[in-house]
N, C-alpha and C positions, 0 to 999 in steps of 0.2 A: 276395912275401908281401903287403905292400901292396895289388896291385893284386887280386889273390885275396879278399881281405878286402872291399874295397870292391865288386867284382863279387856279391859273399855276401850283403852285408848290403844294398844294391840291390837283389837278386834278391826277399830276402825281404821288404824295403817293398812291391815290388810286384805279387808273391802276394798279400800279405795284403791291399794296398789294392783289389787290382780282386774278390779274392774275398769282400771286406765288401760290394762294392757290388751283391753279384747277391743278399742276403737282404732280404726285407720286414721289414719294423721296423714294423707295424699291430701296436700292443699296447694292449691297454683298461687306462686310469688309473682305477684304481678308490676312490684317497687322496683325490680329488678331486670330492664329492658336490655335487650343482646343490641348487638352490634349494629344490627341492617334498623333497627328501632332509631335507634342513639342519631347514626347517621344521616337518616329520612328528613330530619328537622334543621332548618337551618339556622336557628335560632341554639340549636344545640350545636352545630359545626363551628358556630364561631363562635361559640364560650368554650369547646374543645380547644379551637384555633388561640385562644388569648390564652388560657391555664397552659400550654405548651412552655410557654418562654416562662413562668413560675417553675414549672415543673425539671426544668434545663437547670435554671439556677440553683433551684435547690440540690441537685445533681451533682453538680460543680463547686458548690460554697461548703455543702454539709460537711460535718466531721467525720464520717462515713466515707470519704471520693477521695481520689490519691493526692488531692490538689495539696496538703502537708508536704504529704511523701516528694512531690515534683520543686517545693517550695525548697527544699533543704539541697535536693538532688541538684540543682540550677545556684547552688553556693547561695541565694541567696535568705536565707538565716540558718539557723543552728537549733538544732533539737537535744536535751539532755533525757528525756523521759525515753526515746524508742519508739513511742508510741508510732500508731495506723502506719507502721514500716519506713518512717522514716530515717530509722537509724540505718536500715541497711539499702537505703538507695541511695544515704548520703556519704557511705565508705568509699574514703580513698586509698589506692584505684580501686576503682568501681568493679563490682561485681555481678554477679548475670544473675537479673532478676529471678528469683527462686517461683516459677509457675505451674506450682503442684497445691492440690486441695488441702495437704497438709501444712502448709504453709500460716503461719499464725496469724497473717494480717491478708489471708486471701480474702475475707469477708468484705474487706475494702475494696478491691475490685475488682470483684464480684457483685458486690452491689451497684457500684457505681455502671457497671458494663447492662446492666438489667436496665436500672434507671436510664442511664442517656436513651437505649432500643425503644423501651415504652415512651418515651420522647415522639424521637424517629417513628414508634407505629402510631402516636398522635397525630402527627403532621402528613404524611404521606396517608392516612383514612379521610383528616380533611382536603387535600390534594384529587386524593380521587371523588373525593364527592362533588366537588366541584367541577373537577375535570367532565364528569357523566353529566353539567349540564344546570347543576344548581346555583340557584342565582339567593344571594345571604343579601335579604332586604328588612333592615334592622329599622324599625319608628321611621317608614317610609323611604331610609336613604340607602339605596346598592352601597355594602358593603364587601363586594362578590371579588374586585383587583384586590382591596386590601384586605382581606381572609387569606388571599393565596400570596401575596408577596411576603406577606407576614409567616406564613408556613412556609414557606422557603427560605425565609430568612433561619428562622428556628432551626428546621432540618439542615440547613447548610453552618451553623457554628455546633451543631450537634455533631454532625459527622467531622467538622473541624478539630473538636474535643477529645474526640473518640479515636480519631486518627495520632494524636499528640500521645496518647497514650496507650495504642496497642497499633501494632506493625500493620495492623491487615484489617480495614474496616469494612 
């Protein structure tokens, strides 16, 4: 009985596995719209345009962004843990920021440097969509000034951010 079983249930793993592997699996993802899609919709630009300044903050706030490191670095608090490199931006005197991959808290920003960009390429995609001419008419009211002041605003405490924290933005 045993051996019957096990002979069965063998059999059928390897039917099924050799006859999964003679079907093509090319199927079009179609949940998944590129860029010139995204930005054709303005109803989509300015739900881009509003998750920007979420996406800044969380940037800026996360545990992950040098904002610890700058916290202790500006004297004002004190770190016992080391942690996300704040022990060594808070040495007195100060020493030259270590900006090699090998670095144990490069994760920190590095991340943070990605995050603010994908900001900045938020903002400057809604910037040009509008700039080519689109007009962001949301439950009948032009919101087409404030889409774009608002991306300027974003983009501009972005690139403020990014400037406080690396020499050359």
């Amino acid at each position: 009985m045993n051996v019957k079983y096990i002979f069965t249930v063998t059999l059928f793993f390897i039917v099924v596995g050799f006859s999964s592997c003679t079907k093509e699996l090319d199927v079009e993802y179609n949940n998944k719209p590129n860029k010139d899609i995204v930005f054709s919709d303005p109803g989509n630009v300015y739900s881009i345009a509003k998750s920007s300044f979420y996406n800044w903050f969380m940037a800026t706030n996360s545990s992950i962004s040098p904002r610890m490191a700058m916290w202790v670095a500006a004297d004002q608090g004190t770190c016992s843990w080391a942690n996300s490199g704040m022990y060594h931006l808070s040495m007195e005197p100060r020493i030259a920021f270590n900006n090699t991959t090998s670095y144990t808290y490069a994760y920190i920003f590095e991340t943070f440097y990605s995050d603010m960009y994908g900001t900045l390429n938020q903002t400057t995609n809604v910037l040009k969509a509008i700039n080519k001419g689109m007009v962001i008419d949301i439950n009948g009211s032009d919101k087409t000034e404030l889409t774009r002041a608002f991306a300027y605003f974003v983009h501009g405490i972005t690139m403020g951010y990014l400037s406080m924290v690396y020499d050359k933005v």
